[in-house]
C-alpha positions in Angstrom: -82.3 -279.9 108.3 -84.9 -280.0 105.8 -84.5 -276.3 104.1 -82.2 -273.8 104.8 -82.0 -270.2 103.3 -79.1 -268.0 103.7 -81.7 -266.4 106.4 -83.8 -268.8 108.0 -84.0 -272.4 108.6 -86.5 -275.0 108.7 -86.0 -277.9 110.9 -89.1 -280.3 110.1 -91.6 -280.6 106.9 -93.9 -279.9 109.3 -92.9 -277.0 111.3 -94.6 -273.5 111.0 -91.5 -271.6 112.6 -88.5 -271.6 110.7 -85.0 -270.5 112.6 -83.7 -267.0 111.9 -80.1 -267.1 111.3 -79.3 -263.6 111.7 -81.2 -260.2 112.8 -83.9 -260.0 110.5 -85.6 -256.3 110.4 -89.2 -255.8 110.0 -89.9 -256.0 105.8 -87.6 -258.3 104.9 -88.4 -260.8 102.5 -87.3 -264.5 103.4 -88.2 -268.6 102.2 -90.0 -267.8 98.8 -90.7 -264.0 99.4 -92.0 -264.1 102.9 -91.8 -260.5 104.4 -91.4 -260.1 107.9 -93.8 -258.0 110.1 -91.5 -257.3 112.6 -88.0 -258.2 113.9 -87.1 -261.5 114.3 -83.7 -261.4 116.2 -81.0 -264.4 115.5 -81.8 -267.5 117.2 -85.9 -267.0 117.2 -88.7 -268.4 115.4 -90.1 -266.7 112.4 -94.3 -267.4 111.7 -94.2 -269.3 108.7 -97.9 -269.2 108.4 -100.7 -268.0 110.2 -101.6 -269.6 113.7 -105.2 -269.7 115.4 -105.4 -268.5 118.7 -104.3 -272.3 120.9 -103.2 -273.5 117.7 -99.8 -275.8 117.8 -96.3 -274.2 116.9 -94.3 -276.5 115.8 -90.8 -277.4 115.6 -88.4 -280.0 115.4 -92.0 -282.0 114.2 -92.8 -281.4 117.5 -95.4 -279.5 119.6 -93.3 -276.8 121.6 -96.3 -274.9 122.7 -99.7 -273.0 121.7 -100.2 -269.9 120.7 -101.8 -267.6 123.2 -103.2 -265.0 120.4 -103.3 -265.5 116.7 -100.2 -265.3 115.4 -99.7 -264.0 111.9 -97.3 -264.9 109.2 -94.2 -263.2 109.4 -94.7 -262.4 113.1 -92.1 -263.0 115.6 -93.0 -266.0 117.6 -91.8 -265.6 121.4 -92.4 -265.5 124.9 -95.4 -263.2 124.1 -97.5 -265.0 122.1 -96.7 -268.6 123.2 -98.0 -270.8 125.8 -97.9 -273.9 127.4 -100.6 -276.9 128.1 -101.5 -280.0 128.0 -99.9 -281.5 124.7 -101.5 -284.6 125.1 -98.0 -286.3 124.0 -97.9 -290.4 124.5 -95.7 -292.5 126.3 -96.0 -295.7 124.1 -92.8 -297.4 126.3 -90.2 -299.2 124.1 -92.3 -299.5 120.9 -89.5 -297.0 119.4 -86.5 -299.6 119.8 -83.4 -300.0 118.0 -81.3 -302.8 117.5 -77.5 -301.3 117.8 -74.9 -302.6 115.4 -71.9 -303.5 118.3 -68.7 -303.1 116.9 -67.0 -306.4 117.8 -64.6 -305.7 120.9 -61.4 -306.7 118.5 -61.5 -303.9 116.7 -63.4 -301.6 119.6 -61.5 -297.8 119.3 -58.8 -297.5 122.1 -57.8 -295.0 124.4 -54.7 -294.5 126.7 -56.2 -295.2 130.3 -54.6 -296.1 133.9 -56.0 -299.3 135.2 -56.9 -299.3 138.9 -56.1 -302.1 141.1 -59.7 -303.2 140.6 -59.6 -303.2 136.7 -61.7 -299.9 136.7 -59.9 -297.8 134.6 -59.3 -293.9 135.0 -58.9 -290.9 132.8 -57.1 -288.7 135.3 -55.1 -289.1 138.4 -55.6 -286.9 141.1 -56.0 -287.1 145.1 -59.3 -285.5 147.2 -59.4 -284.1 150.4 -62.8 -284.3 151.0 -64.5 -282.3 153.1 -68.0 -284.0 155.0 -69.1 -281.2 156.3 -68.6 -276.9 155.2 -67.4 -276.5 158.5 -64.3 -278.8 157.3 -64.1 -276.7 153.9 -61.5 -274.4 154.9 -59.3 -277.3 156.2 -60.0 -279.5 153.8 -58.5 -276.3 151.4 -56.2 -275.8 153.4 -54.6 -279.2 152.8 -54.7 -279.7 149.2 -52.7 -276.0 148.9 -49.9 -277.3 150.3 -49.3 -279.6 147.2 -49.4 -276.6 144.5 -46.2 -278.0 143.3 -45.9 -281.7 142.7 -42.8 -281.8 140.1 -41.5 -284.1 142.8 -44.7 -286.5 142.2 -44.7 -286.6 138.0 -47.8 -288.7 136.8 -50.2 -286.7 139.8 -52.3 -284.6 138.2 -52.9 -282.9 141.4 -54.8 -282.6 145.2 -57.8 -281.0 144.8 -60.2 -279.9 147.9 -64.0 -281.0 147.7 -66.0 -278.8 149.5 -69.6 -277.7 149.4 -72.0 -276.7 151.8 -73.7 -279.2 153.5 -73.4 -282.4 156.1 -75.2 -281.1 159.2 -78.3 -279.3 160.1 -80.3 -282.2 158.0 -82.5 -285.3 159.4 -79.9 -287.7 160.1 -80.5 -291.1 157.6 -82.6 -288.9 155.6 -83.3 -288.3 151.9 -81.3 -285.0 151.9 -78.6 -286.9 154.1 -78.3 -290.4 152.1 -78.0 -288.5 148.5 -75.1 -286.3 150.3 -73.8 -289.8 151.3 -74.0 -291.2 148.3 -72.4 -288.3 146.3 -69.3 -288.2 148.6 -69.5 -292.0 148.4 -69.5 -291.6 144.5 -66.5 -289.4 144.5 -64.3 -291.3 147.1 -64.6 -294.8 144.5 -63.8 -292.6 141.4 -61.1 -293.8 139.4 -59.5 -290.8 139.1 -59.0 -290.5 142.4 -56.0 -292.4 143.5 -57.1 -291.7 146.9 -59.2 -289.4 149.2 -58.3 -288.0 152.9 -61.8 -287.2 154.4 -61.7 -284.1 157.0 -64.2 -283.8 159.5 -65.4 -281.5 161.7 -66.2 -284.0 164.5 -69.6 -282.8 165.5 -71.9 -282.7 162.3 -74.8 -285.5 161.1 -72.9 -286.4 158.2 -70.2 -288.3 160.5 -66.9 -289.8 158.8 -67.7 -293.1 160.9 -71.2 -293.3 160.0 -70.3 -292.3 156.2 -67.4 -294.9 156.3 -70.0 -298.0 157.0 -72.9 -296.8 155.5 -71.6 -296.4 151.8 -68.9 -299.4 152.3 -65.7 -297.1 152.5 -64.2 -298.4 155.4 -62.5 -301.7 153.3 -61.0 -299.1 150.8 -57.0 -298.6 152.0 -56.2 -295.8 150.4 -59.4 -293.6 152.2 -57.4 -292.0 155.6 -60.2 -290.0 157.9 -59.1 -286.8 159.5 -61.0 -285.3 162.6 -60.7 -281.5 163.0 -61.8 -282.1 166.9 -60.1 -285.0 168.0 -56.5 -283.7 166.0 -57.0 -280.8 168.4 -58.2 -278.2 165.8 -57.0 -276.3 162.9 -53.5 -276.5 162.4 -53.3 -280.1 164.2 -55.9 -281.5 161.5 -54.2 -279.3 158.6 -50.7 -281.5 159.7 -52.4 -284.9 159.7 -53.9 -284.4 156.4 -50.4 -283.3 154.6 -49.6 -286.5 156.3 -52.0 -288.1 155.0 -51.9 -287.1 151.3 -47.8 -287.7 151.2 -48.4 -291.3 152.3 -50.7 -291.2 149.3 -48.3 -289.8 146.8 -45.9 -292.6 146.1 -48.5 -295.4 145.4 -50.1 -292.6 142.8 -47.1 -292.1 141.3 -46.9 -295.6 140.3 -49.3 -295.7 137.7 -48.5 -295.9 133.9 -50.9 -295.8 131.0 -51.8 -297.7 128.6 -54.0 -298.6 125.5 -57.1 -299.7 126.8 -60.8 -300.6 124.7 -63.3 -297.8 125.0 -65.6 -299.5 126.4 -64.3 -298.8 129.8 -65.3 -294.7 128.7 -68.5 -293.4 130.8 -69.3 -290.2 128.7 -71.4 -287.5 131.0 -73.9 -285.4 128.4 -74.9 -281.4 129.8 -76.2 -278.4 128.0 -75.4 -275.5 129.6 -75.9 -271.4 128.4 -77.7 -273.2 125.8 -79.2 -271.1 122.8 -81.2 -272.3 119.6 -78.5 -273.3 117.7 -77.8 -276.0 120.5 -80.2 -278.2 119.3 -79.6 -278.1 115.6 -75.5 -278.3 115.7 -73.8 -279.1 119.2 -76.5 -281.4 120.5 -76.7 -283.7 117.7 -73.4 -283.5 116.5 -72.5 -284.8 120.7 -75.5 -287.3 119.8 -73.6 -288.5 116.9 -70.2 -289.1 119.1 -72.6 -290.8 122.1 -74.2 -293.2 119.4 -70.4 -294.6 118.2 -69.1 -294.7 122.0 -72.4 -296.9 122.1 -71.4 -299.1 119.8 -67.9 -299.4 121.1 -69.2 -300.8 124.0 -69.6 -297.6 126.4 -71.3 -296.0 128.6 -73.3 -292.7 128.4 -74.6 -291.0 131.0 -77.8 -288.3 130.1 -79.1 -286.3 133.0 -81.4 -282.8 134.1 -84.5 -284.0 134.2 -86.3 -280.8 133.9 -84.3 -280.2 130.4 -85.9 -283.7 128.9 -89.7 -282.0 130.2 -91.5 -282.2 127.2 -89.3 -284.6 124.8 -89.6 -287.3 127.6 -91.5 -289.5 125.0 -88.9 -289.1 122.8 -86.9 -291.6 125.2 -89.8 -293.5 126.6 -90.4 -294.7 123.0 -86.7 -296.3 123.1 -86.3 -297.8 126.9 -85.2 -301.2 126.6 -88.1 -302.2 128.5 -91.7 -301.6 130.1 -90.1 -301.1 133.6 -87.1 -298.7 132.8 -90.0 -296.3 130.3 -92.0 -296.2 133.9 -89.3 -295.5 136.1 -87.9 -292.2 133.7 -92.1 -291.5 133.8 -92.0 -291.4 137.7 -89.3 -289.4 137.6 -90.9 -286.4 136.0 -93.7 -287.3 138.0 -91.9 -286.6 141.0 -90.5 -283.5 139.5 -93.5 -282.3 138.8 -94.7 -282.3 142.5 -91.3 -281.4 144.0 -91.5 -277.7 141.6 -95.3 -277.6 142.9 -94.2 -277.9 146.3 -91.4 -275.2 146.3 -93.9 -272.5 144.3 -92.6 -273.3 141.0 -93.0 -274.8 137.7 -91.0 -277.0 135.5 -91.1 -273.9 132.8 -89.0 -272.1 135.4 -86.1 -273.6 133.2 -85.4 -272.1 130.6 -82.6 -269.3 132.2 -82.9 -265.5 131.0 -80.1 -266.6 129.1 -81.4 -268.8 127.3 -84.9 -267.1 126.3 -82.6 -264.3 124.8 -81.0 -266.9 123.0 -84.2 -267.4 121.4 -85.4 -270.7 123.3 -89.3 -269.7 124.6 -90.2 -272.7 126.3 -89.3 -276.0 128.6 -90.5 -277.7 126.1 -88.1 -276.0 123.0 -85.3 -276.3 124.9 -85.9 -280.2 126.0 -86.4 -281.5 122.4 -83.3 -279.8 121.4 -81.2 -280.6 124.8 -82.3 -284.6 124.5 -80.4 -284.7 120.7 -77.5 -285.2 123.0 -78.4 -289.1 124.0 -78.3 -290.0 120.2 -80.2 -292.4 119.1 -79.6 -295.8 120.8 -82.1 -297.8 123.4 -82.3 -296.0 126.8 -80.8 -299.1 129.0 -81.5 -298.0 132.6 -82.6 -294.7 134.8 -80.6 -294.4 138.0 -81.0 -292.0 141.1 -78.7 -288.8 141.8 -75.0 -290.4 142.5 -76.0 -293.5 141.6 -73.4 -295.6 140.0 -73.9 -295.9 136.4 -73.2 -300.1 136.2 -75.6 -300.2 132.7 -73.2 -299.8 129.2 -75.0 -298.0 126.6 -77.6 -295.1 127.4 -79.1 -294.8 130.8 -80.5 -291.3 132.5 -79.7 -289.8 135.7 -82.5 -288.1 138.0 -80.4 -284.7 138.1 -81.3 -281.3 138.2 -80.7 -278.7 135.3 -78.5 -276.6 137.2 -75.1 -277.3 135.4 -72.6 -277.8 138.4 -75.4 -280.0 140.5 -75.9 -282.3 137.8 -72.1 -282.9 136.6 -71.5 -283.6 140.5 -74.1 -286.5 140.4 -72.6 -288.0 136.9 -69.2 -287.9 138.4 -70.0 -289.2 141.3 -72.1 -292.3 139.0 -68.6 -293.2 137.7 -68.5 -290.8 134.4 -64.5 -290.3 133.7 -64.8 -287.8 130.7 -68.1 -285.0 130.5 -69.1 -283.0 127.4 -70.6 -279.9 127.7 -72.2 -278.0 124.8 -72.7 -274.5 125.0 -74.6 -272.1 122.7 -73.6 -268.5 125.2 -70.7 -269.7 126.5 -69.3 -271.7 129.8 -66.3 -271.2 131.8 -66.6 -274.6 133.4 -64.3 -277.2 135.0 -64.8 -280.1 137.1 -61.6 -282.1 138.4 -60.9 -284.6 139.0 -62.8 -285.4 135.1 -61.5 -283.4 132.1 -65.3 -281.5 130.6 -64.9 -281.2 127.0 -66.4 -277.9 125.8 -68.3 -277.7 122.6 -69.7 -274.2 120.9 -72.9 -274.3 119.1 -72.1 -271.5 116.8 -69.0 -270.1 115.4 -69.4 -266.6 116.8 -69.5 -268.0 120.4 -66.5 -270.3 119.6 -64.6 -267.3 118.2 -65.5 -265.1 120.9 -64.4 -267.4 123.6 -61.2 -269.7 122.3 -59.3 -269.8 125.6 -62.4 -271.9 126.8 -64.4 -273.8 123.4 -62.6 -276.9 122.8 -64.3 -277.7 119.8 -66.4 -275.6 117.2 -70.0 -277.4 116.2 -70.9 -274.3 114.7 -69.1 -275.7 111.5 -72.1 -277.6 111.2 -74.5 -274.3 110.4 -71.3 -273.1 108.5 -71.6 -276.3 106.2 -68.4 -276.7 106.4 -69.1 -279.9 108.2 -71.4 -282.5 107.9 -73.5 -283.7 111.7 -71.8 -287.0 110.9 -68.4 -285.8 110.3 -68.7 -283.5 113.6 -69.5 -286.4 115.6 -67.1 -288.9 114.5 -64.5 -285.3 115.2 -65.9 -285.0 118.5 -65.4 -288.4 119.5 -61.8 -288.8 118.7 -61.3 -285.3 120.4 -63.0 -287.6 123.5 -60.5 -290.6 123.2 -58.0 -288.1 122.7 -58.9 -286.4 126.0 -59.6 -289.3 127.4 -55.6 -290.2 126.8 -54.3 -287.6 128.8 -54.4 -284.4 126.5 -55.9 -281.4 128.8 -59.2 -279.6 127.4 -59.0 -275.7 127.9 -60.9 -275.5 131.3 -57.7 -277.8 132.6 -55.5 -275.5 131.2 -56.6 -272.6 133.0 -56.9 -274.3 136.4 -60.6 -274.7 136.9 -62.3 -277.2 138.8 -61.5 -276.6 142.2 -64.3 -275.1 143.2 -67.6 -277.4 141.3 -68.3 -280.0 143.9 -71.6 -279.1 144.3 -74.2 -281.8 145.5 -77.8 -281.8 145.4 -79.3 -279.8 148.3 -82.7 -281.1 149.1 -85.3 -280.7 152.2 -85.0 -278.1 154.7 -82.3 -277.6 156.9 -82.9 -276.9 160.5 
C-alpha cells in the first residue's frame, strides 16, 4: 500500500485510481483536496487524474483496462467508461525467478496428520460412496444416510455421498469422459478417504469396470464396486453398499494421529464472491501463508484459469522453466478459443457480484485474485484432476466457477483449501476442511457462523500483511490437526462434488 487516506487508497506510485474506502458523495474532497464529481461507492476506483479517451487506468502498477471516453479527475471509474484490449503485456518466461530460502526439514512446522498405509498422509477421515453415474445418485445417498450416527465408529469423520451429474450420454474414451475419470479417480486415492464403495447403475459409458482399469483402481482393497442392475435394483444395491461401508468401518477406525512435517500439506488457493478488498487484504495476506508453507516444504495448488486472464505474466515471469511458462501460456490459449466457441468471452468473469463489489474487469479481478500464489517460482502446470506430484507452487487448468475448481484440486491430492471471500461464501467441501477468510471486517462481522478468519484486520491496521499470513497459516496447521473450520460445523459439504462438464452430451 503505498498511501492511504482515511477515504481512499492508493495501491501503486503509479496508479491513477485510488480505492474508495467508503461511500464517497459527489463534492467531497479526498488525497490533497481532490473533490469528487460524482459518487464513488466503497470498493470502486476514484479518477485520480484526468484520462484520454484509450488512455491506460492503472492499478496495482498494472494496466486493468482503457478508458472508453475521457475520464475526468474525480470521476467514478467503472464499467461505463472502461474497456478492454489488447494490453500488449509480455510473457518474458522465468526471467522473474526467485531463489526460496527452504527451511531445513529439522525444524520444518508440524502438524497432527494420519498416515496412510502408503505414507501419504491425510487431514480428515471419512468414507465415499461414489456415485459413477447421476442415475446412481440417489443410491449412492441413500447409502451414506444410513451412517448419520457413527458414535459406535469414534475417529470416522463420516460417509459422505459423491454425486454429480454426469457418466453417460458422453463419447465413450473421450475428453469429457477421461477428465470425469480422472476426477472420480482423484477422489477414490484421496487420503482422506479411508475408503470408497462405487455404485453403479450398470448401463451408463462411465462403467465401474472400465473406470476400475482405466485409472488403476482395481489393485486398491479398500475400493468395493456396487451394481444397481446386477444387485437386482434399489433396495438390493442400497443393502450391498451398507455392507459394503461396515466392512470398511473397522480398518478406519484404526487410525491415530500424529505429529507429522508440513511438507506432506497440499494447500488448494480459490477466490470466491470476491470484491476489491480481496486483492489488497485476503489475497495477499493467503499469499503470505502459501509463501511459508513453501518454504516448509509444501505444496500449493493455484487454479481458475480465467481468474489469472490478464495477470498471467505475472506468473509466466516466475515458472521454473521455459517449458512450464509455455504450457500455463497454452492454457489460456485454449481458454481463449474454448469461451469463443461457446459465444463468450473471458470478461464473462467477473460475476454481478463482483462488479458491484467494485471489480470492473477480468483483468482487475485477476491481478488481485493471483496475490493468492505468493511469491515463490511456479514449479509445474497440471490438467483438471491431475495429481499435483510437484512441492512448491504449481497451477491447475480449472475453471472459475468455485465448486468445479475445488473438485479438480481435491481430486489433484489437496488435503486442506482456503477460500477468501470479499461478499461472503457458504461453502464446504468434505471430505477436505475449506478454510474461510473475509476480506473486510464488515463481511466477517456480518457472517461469523461461516468466516473463519478476519483479513479485514489488514485495512483496519490492526494487523500487518505479514502478521496475517503467518496467523493464517498456523490457523492451516491448526485445521490441518483436526480442529473443524465453520463450514464443518454446520454440516456442509455433502452436496459440492461437482466435476468439470465439458462437450455436448447426446
Amino acid at each position: 500500500m503505498v498511501s492511504k487516506s482515511s477515504k481512499t487508497i492508493r495501491l501503486d506510485g503509479a496508479d491513477n485510481v485510488a480505492l474508495a474506502l467508503e461511500d464517497l458523495p459527489a463534492g467531497s474532497l479526498i488525497d490533497s483536496g481532490l473533490k469528487l464529481l460524482e459518487l464513488v461507492p466503497a470498493g470502486h476506483k476514484v479518477a485520480l487524474s484526468d484520462i484520454p479517451r484509450s488512455g491506460a487506468v492503472t492499478k496495482y502498477g498494472q494496466v486493468i483496462g482503457f478508458a472508453s471516453q475521457k475520464i475526468r479527475q474525480g470521476s467514478h471509474v467503472h464499467l461505463h467508461n472502461l474497456k478492454l484490449k489488447n494490453n500488449g503485456r509480455k510473457h518474458d518466461i522465468a526471467a522473474h525467478r526467485r531463489f526460496t530460502d527452504f527451511i531445513p526439514k529439522q525444524d520444518r512446522a508440524r502438524f497432527s496428520g494420519i498416515i496412510r498405509s502408503d505414507g501419504r498422509v491425510a487431514t480428515r477421515n471419512y468414507l465415499g460412496v461414489l456415485a459413477t453415474v447421476n442415475c446412481s445418485a440417489s443410491v449412492a445417498r441413500m447409502i451414506a444416510d444410513e451412517f448419520k450416527d457413527l458414535r459406535d465408529y469414534p475417529g470416522v469423520d463420516g460417509v459422505v455421498a459423491l454425486a454429480h451429474g454426469l457418466g453417460c450420454c458422453m463419447i465413450p474414451g473421450g475428453e469429457a469422459h477421461r477428465l470425469l475419470q480422472r476426477t472420480m479417480a482423484g477422489y477414490a486415492r484421496h487420503p482422506n478417504f479411508a475408503g470408497i464403495v462405487l455404485v453403479g447403475l450398470g448401463c451408463e459409458v462411465n462403467q465401474i469396470e472400465s473406470l476400475l482399469m482405466d485409472m488403476g483402481l482395481d489393485s486398491l482393497p479398500n475400493v468395493i464396486a456396487v451394481d444397481i442392475q446386477q444387485a437386482g435394483g434399489t433396495r438390493n444395491a442400497v443393502r450391498q453398499g451398507v455392507e459394503a461401508v461396515r466392512s470398511l468401518l473397522p480398518q478406519a477406525c484404526e487410525v491415530k494421529r500424529q505429529l507429522v512435517s508440513s511438507d506432506h500439506l497440499v494447500l488448494g488457493l480459490e477466490c470466491g464472491g470476491s470484491d476489491a478488498y480481496s486483492g489488497i487484504t485476503a489475497n495477499p495476506a493467503l499469499g503470505v501463508a502459501a509463501d511459508l508453507l513453501v518454504k516448509n516444504g509444501g505444496t500449493v495448488i493455484l487454479s481458475e484459469t480465467p481468474e489469472i486472464y490478464g495477470a498471467e505474466h505475472l506468473l509466466t515471469g516466475r515458472a521454473r522453466n521455459r517449458e512450464v511458462g509455455e504450457r500455463l501460456l497454452e492454457r489460456i490459449r485454449w481458454w481463449e478459443d474454448y469461451t469463443a466457441r461457446n459465444g463468450g468471452s473471458m470478461d464473462n468473469n467477473p460475476s454481478p457480484g463482483n462488479k458491484a463489489g467494485g471489480i470492473s474487469n477480468i483483468w482487475e479481478k485477476s491481478l488481485g485474485a493471483i496475490a493468492k500464489a505468493g511469491s515463490t517460482d511456479l514449479n509445474e502446470v497440471y490438467l483438471y484432476a491431475e495429481e499435483a506430484r510437484t512441492r512448491g507452487l504449481v497451477f491447475m487448468d480449472t475453471p472459475g466457477y468455485d465448486v468445479v475448481s475445488i473438485t479438480g484440486m481435491v481430486a489433484g491430492g489437496a488435503n486442506v483449501v482456503c477460500f477468501t471471500t470479499g461478499r461472503g461464501s457458504v461453502f464446504g467441501c468434505k471430505p477436505v476442511p475449506i478454510i474461510k477468510l473475509a476480506s473486510n471486517t464488515s463481511l466477517y462481522e456480518r457472517m461469523k457462523d461461516d468466516i473463519d478468519f478476519n483479513c479485514g484486520v489488514v485495512m483496519d491496521e490492526t494487523m500487518s500483511l505479514e502478521e496475517t499470513g503467518e496467523k493464517i497459516f498456523r490457523l492451516l496447521l491448526d485445521i490441518a490437526s483436526g480442529r473443524k473450520t465453520l463450514s464443518e460445523n454446520l454440516g456442509m459439504g455433502d452436496w459440492e462434488f461437482v466435476p468439470w462438464q465439458l462437450g455436448a452430451i447426446t
